[in-house]
Backbone as CSV, one residue per row, in Angstrom:
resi,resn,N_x,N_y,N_z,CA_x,CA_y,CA_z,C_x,C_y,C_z
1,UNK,-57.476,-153.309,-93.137,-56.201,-153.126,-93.798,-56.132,-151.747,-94.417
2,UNK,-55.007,-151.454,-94.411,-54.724,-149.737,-94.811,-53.577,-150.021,-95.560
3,UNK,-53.480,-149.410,-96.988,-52.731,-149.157,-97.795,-51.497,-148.385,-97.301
4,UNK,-50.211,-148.680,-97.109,-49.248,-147.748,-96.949,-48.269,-148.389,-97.360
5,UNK,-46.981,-147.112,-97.247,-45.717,-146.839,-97.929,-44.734,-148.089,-96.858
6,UNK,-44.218,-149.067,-97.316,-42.809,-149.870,-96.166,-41.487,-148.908,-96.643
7,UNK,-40.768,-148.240,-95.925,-39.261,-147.989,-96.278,-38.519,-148.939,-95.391
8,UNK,-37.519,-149.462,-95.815,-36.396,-150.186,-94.975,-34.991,-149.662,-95.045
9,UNK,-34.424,-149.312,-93.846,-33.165,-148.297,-94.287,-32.420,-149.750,-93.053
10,UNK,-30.859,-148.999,-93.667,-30.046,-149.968,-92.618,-30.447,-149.476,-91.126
11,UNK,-30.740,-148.545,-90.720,-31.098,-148.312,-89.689,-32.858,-148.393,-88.858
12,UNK,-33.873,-148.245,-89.582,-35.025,-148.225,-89.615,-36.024,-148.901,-90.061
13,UNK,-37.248,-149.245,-90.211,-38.456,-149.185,-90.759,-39.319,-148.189,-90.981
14,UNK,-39.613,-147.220,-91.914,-40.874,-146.395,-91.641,-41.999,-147.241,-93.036
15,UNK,-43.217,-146.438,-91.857,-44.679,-146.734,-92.662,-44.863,-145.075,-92.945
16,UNK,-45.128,-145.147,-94.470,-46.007,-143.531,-94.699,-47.222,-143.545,-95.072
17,UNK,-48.466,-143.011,-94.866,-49.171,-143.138,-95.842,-49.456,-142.344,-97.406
18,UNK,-49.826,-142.834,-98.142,-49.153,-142.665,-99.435,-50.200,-141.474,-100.020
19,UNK,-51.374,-141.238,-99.473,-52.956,-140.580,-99.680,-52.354,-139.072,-99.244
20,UNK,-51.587,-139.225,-97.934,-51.253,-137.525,-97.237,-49.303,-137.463,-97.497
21,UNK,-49.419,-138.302,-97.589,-47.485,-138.443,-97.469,-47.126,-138.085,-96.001
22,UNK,-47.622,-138.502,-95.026,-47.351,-138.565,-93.486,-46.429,-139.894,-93.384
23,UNK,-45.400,-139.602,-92.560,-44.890,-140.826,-91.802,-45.925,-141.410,-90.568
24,UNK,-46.445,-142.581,-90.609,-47.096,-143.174,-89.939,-46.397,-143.845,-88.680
25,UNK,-45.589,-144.187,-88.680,-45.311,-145.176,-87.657,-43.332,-145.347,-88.329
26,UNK,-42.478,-144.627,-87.105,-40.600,-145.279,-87.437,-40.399,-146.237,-86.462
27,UNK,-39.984,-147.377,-86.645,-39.506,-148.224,-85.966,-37.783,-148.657,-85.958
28,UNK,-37.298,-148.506,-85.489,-35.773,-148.761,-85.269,-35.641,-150.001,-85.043
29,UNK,-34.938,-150.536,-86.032,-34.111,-152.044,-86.451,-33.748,-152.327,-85.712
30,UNK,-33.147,-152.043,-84.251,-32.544,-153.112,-83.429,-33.448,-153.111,-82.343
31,UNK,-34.836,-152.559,-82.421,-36.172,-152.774,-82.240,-37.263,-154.323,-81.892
32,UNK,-36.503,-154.432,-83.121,-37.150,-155.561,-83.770,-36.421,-157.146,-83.594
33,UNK,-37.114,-157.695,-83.150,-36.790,-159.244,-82.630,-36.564,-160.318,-83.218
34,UNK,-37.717,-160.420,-83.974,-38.034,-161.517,-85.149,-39.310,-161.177,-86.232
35,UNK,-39.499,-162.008,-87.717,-39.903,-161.914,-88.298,-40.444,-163.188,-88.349
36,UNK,-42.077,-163.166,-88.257,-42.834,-164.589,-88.989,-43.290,-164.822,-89.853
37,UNK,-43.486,-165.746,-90.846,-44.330,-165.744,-91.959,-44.403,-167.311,-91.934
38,UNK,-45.666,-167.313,-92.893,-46.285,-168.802,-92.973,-45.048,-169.489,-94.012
39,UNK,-45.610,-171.160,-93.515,-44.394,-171.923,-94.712,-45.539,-172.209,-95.927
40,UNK,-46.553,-171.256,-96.589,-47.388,-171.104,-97.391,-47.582,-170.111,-98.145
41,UNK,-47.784,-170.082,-99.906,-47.569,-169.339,-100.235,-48.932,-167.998,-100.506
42,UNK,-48.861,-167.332,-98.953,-49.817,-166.367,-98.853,-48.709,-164.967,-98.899
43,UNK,-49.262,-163.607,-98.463,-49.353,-162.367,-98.678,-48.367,-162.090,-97.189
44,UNK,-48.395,-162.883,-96.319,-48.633,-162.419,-94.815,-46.982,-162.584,-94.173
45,UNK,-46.396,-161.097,-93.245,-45.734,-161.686,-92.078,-45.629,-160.446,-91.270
46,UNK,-45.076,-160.886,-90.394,-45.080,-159.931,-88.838,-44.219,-159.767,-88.589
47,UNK,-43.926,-158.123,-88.110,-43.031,-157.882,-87.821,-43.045,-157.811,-86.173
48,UNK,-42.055,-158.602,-85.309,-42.154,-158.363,-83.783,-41.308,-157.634,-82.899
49,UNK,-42.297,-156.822,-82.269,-41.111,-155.232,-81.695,-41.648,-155.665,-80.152
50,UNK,-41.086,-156.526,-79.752,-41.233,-156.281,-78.082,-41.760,-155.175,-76.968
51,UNK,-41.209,-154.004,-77.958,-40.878,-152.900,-76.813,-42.238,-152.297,-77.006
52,UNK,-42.967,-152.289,-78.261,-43.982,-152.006,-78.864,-45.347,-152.887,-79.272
53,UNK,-45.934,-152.260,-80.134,-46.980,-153.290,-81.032,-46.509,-153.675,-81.838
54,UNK,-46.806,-154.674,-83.111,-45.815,-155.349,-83.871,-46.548,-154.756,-85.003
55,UNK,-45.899,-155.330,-85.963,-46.223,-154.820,-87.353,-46.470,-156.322,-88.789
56,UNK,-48.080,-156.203,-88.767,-48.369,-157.457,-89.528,-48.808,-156.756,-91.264
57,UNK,-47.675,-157.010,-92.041,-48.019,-156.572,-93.177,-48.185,-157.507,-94.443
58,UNK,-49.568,-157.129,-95.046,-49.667,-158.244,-96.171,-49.267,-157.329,-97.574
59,UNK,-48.327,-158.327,-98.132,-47.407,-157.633,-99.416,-47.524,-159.098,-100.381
60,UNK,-47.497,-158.776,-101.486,-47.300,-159.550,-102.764,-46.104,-159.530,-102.791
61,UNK,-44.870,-158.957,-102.413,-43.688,-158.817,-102.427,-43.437,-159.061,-101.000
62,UNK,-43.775,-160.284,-100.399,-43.348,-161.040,-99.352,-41.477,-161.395,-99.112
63,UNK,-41.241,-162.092,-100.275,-39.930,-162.536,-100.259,-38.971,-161.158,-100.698
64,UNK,-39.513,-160.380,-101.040,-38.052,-159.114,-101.272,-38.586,-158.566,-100.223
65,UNK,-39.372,-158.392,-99.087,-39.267,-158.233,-98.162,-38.585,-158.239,-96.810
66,UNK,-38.688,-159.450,-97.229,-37.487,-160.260,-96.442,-36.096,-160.045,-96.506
67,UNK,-35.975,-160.135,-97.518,-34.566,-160.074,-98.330,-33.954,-158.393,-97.184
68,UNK,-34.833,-157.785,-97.825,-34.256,-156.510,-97.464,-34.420,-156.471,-95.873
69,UNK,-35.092,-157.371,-95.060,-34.704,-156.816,-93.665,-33.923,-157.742,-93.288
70,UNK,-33.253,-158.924,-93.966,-32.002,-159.528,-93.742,-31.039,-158.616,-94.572
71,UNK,-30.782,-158.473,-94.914,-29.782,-157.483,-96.074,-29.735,-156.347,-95.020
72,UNK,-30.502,-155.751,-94.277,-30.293,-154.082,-93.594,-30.009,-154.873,-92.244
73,UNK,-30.634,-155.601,-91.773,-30.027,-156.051,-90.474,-30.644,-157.580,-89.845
74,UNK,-29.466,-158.190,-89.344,-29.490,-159.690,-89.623,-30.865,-159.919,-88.724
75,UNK,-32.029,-160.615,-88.419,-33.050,-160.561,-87.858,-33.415,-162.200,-88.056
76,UNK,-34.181,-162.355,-87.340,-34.486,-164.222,-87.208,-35.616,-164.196,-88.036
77,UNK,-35.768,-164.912,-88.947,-37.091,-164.957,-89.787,-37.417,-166.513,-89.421
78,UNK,-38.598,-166.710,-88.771,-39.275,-167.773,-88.528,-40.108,-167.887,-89.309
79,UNK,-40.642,-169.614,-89.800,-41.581,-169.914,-90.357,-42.392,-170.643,-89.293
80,UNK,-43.836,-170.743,-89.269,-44.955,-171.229,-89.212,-45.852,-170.743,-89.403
81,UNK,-46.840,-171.778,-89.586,-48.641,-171.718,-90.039,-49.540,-171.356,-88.935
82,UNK,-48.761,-170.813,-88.085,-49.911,-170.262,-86.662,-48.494,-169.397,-85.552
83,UNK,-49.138,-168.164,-85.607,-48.246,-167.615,-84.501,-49.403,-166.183,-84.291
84,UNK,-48.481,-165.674,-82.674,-49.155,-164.610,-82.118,-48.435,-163.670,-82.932
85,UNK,-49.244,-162.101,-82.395,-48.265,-160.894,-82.676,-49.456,-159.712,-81.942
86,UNK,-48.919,-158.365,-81.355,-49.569,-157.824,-80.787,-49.927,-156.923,-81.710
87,UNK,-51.209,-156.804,-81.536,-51.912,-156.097,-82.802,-51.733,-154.369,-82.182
88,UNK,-52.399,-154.436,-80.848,-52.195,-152.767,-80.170,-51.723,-153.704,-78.787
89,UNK,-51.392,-151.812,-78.318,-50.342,-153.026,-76.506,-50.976,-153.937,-75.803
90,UNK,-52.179,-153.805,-76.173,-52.756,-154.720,-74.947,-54.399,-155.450,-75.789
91,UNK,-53.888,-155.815,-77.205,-54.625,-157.252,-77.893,-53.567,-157.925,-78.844
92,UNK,-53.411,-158.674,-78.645,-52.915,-160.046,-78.967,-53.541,-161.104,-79.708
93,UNK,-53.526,-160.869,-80.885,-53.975,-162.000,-81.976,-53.150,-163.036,-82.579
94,UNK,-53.755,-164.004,-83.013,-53.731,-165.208,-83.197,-53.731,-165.400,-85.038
95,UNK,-52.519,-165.414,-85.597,-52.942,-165.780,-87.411,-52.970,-166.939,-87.620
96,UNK,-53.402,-167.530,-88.375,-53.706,-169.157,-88.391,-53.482,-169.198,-89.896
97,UNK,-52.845,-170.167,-90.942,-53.139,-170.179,-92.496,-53.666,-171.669,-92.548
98,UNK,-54.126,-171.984,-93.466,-54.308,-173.125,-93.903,-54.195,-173.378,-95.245
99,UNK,-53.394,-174.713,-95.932,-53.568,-174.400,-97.433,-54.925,-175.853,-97.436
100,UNK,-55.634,-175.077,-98.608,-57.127,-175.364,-99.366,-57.131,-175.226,-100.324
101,UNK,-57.918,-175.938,-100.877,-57.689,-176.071,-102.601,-58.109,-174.860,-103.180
102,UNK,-56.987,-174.096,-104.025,-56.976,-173.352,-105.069,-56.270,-171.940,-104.197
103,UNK,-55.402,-172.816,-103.147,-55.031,-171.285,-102.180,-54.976,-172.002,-100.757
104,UNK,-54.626,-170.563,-100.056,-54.310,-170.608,-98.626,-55.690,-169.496,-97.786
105,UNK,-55.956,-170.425,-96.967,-57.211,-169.644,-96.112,-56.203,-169.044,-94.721
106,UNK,-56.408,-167.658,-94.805,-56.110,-167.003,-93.449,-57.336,-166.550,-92.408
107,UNK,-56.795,-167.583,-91.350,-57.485,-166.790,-90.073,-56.993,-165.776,-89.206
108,UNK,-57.093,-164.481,-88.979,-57.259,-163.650,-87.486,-57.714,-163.445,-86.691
109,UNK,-57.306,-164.417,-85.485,-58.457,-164.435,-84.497,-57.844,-163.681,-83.177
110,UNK,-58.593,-162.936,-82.437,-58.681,-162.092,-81.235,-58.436,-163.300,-79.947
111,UNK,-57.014,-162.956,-79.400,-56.536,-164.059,-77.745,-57.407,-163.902,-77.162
């Protein structure tokens, strides 16, 4: 995991990193397909770009997350406790949550 900057514009996503102030990675909003996150209250959701690799970001600010990429552009936000997302073009992982006492256990496992 790598610390970086989320911007959400009505038009975009950028990642910066916050250490050099580089834009890391722009992704264009009509890019983007759907959004997953667990129906648990963990850190975790994915962003899914078809055309691309996807974008799995863990935030404490999960739900204004959201908010704002429904608010900039209408997008399907799915819930479940197990879904894919492409980590680079060509690996494909597997997140798994589970809730356990005193919390939620996340798995990432390699397809």
């Amino acid at each position: 995991m790598k610390c970086r900057i989320l911007l959400i514009t009505d038009f975009a996503i950028y990642i910066v990193d916050p250490e050099t102030d580089s834009l890391k990675r722009r992704i264009a909003l009509a890019a983007v397909e759907k959004i997953y996150l667990s129906e648990l209250s963990d850190n975790f959701l994915a962003v899914i770009i078809p055309t691309e690799y996807d974008l799995l970001i863990a935030s404490a600010r999960k739900n204004e997350i959201i908010t704002a990429f429904v608010e900039a552009y209408e997008l399907d936000v799915v819930s479940s406790n197990r879904f894919e997302y492409n980590a680079a073009s060509d690996l494909v992982k597997e997140i798994e949550f589970e809730e356990v006492e005193g919390g939620v256990k996340t798995r990432i496992l390699r397809k």
